[in-house]
C-alpha positions in Angstrom: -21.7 29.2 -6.2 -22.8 27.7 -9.6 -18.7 28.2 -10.5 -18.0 25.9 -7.1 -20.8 23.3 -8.8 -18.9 23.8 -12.0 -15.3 22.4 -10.4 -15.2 19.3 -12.8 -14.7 22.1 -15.5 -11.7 24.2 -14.2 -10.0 21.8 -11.6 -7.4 20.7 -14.1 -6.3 23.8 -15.2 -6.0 24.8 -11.7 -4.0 22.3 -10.8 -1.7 22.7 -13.6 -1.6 26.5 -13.2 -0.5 26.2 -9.5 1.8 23.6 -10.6 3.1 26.3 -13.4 3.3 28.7 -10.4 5.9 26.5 -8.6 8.0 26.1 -11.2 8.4 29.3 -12.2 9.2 30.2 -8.6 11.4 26.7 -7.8 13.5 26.7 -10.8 15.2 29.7 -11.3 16.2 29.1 -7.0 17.5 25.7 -8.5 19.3 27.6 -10.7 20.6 30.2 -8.7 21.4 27.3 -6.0 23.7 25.3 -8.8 25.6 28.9 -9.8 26.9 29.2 -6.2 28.0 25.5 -5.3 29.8 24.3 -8.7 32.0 22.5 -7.5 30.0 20.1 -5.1 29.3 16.9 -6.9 26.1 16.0 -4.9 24.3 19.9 -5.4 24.6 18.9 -9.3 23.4 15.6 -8.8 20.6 17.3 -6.8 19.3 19.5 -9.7 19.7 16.8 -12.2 17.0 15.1 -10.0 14.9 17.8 -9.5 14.7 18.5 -13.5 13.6 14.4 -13.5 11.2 15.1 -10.4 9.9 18.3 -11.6 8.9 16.6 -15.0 6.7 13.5 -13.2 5.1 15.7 -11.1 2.6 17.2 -13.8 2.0 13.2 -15.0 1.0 12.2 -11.8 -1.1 15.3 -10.6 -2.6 15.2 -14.3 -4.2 11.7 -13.4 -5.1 12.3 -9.7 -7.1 14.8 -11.1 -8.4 12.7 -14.1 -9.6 10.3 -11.6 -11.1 12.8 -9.1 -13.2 14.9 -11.9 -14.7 11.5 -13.2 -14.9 9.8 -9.9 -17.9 7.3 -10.8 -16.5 4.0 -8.7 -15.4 5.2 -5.6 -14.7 2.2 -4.0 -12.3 1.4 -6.5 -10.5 4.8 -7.5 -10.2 6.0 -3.9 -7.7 3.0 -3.6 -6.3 4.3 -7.1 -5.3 7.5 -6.1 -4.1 6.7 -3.2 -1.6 4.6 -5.1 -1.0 7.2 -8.0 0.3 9.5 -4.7 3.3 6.9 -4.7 5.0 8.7 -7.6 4.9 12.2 -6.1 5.5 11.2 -2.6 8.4 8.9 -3.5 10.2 11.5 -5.8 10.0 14.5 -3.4 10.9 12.6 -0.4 14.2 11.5 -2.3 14.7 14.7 -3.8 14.5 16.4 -0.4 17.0 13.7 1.1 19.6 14.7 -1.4 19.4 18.5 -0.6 19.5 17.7 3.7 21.1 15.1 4.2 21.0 14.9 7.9 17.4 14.7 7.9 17.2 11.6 5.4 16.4 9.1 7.3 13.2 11.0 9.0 12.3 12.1 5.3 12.4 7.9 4.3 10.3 6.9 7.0 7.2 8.7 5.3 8.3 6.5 1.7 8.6 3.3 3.8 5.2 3.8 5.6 3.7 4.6 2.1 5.2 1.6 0.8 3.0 -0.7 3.0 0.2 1.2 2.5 0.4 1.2 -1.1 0.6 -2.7 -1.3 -2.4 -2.8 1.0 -4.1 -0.4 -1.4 -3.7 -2.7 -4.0 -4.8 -5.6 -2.5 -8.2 -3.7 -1.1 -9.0 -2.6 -4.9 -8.5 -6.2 -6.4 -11.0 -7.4 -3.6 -13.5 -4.6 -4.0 -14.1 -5.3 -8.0 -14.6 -9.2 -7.1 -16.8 -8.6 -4.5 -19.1 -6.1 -6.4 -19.0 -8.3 -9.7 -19.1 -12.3 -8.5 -19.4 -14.1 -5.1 -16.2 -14.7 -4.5 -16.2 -17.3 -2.2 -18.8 -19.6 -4.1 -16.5 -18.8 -7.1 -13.1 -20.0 -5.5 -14.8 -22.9 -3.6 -16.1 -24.6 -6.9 -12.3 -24.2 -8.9 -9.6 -27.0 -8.2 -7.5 -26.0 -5.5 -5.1 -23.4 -5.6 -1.1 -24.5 -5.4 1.4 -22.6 -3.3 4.1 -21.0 -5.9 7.1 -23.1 -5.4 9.2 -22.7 -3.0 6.5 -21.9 -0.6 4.7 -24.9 -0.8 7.2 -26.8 1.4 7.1 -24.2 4.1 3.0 -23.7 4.1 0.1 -25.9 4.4 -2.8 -25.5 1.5 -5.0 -22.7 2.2 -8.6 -24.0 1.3 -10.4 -22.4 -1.7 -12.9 -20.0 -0.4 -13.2 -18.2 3.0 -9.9 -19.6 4.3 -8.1 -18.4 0.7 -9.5 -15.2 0.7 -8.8 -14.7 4.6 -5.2 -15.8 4.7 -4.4 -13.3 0.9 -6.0 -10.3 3.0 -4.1 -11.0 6.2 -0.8 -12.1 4.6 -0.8 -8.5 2.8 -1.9 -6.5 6.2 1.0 -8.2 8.4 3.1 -5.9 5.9 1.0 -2.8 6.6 1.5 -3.3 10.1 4.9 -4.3 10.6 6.5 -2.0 8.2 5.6 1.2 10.4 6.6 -0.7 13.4 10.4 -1.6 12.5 10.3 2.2 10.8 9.6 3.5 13.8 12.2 1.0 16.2 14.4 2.2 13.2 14.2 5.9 14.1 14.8 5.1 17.9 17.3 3.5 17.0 19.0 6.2 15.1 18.8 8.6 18.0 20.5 6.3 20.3 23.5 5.3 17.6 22.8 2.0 17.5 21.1 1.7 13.6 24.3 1.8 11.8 22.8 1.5 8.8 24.9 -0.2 5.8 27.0 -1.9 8.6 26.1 -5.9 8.7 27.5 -6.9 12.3 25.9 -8.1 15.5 25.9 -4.9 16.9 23.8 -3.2 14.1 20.2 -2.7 14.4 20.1 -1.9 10.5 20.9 -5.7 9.7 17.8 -7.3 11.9 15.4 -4.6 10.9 16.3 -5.0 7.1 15.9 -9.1 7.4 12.4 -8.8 8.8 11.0 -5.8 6.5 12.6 -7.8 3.8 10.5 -10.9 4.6 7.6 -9.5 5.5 7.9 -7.9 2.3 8.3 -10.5 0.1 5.5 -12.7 1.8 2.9 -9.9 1.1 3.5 -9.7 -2.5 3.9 -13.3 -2.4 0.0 -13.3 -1.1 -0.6 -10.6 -4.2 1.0 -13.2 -6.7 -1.5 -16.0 -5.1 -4.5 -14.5 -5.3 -3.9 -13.1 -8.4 -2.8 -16.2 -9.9 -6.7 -17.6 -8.3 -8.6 -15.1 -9.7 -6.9 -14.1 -12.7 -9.9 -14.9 -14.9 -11.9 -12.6 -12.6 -9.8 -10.2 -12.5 -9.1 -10.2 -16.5 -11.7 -6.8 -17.3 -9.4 -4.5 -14.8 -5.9 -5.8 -16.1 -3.9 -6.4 -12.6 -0.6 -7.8 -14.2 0.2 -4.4 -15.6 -0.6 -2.8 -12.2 1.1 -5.3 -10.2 4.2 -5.2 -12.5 4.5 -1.0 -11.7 4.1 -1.1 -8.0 6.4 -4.6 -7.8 8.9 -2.8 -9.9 9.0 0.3 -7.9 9.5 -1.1 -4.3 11.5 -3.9 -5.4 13.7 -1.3 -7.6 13.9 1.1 -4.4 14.4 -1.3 -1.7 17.2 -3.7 -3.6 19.7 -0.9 -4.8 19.2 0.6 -1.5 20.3 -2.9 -0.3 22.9 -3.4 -3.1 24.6 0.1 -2.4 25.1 -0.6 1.1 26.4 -3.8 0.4 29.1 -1.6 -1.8 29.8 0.7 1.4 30.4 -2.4 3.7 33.3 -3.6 0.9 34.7 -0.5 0.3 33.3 -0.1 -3.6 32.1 2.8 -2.1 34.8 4.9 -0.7 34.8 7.2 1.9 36.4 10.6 0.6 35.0 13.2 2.7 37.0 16.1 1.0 35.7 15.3 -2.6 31.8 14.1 -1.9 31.4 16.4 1.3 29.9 13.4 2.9 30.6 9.8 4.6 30.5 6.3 2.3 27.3 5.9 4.1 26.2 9.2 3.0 27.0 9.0 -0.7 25.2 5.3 -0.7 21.9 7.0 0.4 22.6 10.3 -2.2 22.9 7.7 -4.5 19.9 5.8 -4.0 17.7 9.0 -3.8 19.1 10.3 -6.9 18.1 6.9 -9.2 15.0 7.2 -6.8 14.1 10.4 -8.8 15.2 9.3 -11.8 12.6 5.9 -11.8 10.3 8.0 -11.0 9.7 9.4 -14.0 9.4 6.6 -16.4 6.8 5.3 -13.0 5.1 8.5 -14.0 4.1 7.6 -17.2 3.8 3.7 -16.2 1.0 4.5 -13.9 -0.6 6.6 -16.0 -1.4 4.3 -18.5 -1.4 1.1 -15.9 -4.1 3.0 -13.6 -6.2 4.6 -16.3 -9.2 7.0 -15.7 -10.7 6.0 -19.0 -12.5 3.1 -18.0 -14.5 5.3 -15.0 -15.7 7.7 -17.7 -18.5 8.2 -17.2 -20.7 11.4 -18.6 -24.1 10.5 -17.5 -23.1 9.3 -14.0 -24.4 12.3 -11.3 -21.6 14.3 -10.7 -19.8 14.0 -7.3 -19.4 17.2 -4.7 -16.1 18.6 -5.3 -15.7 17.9 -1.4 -17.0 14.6 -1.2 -14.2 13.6 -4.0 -11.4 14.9 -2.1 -12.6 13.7 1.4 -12.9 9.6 0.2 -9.6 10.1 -1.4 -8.1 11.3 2.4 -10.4 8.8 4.3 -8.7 6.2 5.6 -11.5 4.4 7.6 -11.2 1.8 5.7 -7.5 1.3 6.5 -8.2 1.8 10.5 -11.0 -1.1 10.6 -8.6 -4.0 8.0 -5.5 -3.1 10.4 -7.8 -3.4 13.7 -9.1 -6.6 12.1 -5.8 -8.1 11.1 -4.6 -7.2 14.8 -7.4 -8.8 16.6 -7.0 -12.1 14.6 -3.5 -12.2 14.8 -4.0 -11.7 18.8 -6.9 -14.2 19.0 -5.0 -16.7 17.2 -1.9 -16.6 19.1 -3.7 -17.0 22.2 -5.5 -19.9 20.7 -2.3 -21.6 19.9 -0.6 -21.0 23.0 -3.6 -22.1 25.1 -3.8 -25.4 22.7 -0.1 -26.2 23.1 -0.2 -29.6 24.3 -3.1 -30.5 22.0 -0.7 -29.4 19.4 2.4 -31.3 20.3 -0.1 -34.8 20.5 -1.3 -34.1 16.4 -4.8 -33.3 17.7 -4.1 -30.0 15.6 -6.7 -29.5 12.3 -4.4 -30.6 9.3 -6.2 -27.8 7.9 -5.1 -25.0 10.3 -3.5 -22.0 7.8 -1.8 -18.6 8.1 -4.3 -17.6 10.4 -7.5 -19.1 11.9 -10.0 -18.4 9.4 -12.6 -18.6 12.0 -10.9 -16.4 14.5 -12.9 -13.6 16.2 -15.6 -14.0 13.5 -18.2 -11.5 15.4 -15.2 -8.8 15.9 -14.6 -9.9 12.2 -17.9 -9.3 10.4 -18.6 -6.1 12.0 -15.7 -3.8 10.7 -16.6 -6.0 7.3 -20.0 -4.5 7.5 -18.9 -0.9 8.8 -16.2 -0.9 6.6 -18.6 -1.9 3.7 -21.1 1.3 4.5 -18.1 3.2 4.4 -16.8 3.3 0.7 -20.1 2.2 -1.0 -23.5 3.1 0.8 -26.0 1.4 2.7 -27.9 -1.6 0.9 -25.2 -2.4 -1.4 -23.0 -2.4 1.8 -24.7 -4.6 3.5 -24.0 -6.9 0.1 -20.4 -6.8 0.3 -20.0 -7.4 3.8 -21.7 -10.6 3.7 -19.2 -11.5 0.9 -16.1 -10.0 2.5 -16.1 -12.1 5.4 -19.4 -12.9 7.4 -19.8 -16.4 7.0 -18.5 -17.2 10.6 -20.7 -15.3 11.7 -24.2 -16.4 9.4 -23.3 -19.7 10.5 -23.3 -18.7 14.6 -26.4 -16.8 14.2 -28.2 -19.6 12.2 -27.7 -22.2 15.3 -29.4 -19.8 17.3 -32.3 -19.6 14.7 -31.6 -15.8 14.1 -31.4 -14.3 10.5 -28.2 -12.3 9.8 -30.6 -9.5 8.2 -31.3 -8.6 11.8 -27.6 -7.5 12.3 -27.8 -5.4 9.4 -30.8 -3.7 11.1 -28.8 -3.4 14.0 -26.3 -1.5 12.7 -28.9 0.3 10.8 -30.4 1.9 13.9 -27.3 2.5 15.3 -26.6 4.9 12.5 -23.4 3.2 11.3 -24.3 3.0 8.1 -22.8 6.1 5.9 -23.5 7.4 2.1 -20.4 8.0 0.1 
């Protein structure tokens, strides 16, 4: 048992030695897989990106475990790991594509879901260092007033330093989280019934619809990255965000406009179709192609992240050492995930009814000039609930209780205080609920 107590000591070389193991077992099949298809173009391609995928793989592992084995914040290195996984998870998916090519498309649906939830990931550990280190919200509300980037500032109104900033960054970050597994999954369906004709831009083609919206509601959540960086940058200055921002923007902007480029090249024939040299359709080679550069970026993202997302700064030798278990379990929880995407649907469904209810009030300019992205002040009891709950979750009781009045509780203060109540007795409440949890 005191060896079990001890894992901080012998995790990494566990981890490497079982990553040794692999590789001694994986590469000579590589090997042995190459010497029986030499003449097939895409097999040689496919073990020129396993060498590139089977040399990231250590980087990446080597800093999950960094993180794990001095796991002193983790409300901010859960959301770090979870983000380091992009490397891994991007190159073997890719890899894998270009070995079974039939079952690519199933194999990128788990990269494109990661995608989102990597963006949200990033987004949730930018708001968890402010809200542990300043009050946000008194902090934004006393700064001029933040700009839309051009050329969004002639499409949205001014989102008002403060709650209704902070609200609409969040939100305009977990549209993305949500609507990226939707059209991924409409995307599979429509696979099966030979309608997604990917690489094909036509009427008929479900590929060109579903690429337009997963490419705007792309580009509008890191657009709400880029705003509330660019609000809180002196904030945010101790944890360096451009650096981190730079390696995930690169990554899915790198992955998602070749992918877009090389279809383009299929559609005018750049890419042809020579079934008995490429053992494959144009279609076919387009996708081989983007998983192979896939695997490729992939290493020099390796050693990006590793220096971007740093376990250095969480060192930390007189900090009580966490549970092996504990370490591993907040880095697979996703409550925290669950109760932003619950939230974000619950607005979004509360404001829509809202607007279509207020119609005509609308159409006579009896609308707030203020009204945003969202209505700050939508569903603020549903709202500062999963704040608090989700608070408890990742940091513990009291300082939970802390956070989730500076997350997104002050609809609901403000309710409570007409009805001369104190919103310390909904803390309690939760309190002898037992909804509050330790880390």
């Amino acid at each position: 048992m005191s060896c079990f107590y001890q894992w901080r000591a012998w995790i990494r070389p566990f981890g490497m030695a079982i990553y040794c193991l692999v590789l001694v077992i994986a590469l000579p099949l590589m090997i042995v897989e190459l010497k029986q298809a030499e003449t097939k173009w895409h097999v040689k391609g496919w073990f020129i990106g396993g060498l590139f995928v089977l040399s990231c793989l250590p980087i990446s592992l080597w800093s999950i475990l960094q993180h794990l084995v001095f796991y002193s914040k983790p409300y901010l290195q859960r959301h770090i790991i979870r983000i380091l996984w992009m490397v891994p998870i991007y190159a073997l998916n890719a890899w894998l594509a270009m070995r079974f090519n039939s079952a690519a498309i199933y194999l990128d649906t788990l990269r494109e879901c990661y995608e989102a939830y990597v963006i949200y990931n990033f987004m949730a550990y930018l708001r968890n260092f402010l809200v542990m280190e300043y009050d946000l919200e008194a902090t934004l509300e006393m700064r001029p007033q933040v700009q839309h980037i051009m050329p969004a500032n002639w499409i949205l109104p001014v989102w008002r330093n403060g709650r209704d900033f902070i609200h609409n960054c969040k939100h305009g970050v977990l549209q993305y989280t949500v609507v990226r597994p939707i059209t991924t999954g409409i995307s599979l369906i429509c696979e099966l019934a030979g309608v997604y004709k990917e690489g094909e831009f036509s009427a008929t083609s479900a590929w060109t619809y579903l690429v337009f919206i997963d490419n705007i509601s792309q580009i509008f959540a890191l657009y709400c990255l880029a705003l509330f960086y660019k609000a809180c940058k002196e904030e945010l200055s101790p944890i360096s965000p451009l650096g981190k921002f730079l390696c995930i923007k690169a990554v899915i902007f790198a992955t998602f406009w070749q992918s877009f480029l090389l279809q383009i090249l299929v559609s005018t024939g750049l890419i042809p179709n020579k079934p008995d040299l490429y053992f494959y359709d144009a279609s076919s080679i387009a996708t081989g192609l983007q998983d192979f550069l896939i695997c490729i970026e992939m290493m020099l993202a390796a050693v990006a992240h590793y220096y971007a997302f740093s376990h250095k700064p969480y060192v930390d030798l007189a900090a009580e050492p966490v549970p092996c278990c504990e370490a591993f379990f907040q880095m697979l929880n996703v409550s925290d995930v669950k109760a932003d995407v619950y939230e974000h649907v619950r607005v979004v469904g509360g404001t829509v009814k809202r607007t279509i209810g207020r119609g005509p009030a609308a159409e006579s300019g009896t609308m707030d000039e203020r009204s945003g992205l969202l209505d700050t002040h939508a569903n603020d009891y549903e709202t500062s609930y999963i704040a608090i709950e989700e608070a408890s979750n990742f940091i513990g009781d009291g300082q939970g209780r802390v956070v989730a009045r500076r997350l997104d509780v002050g609809g609901l203060q403000d309710a409570l205080s007409s009805d001369n109540e104190e919103p310390e007795d909904l803390s309690s409440d939760f309190q002898d609920r037992g909804r509050y949890s330790q880390c």
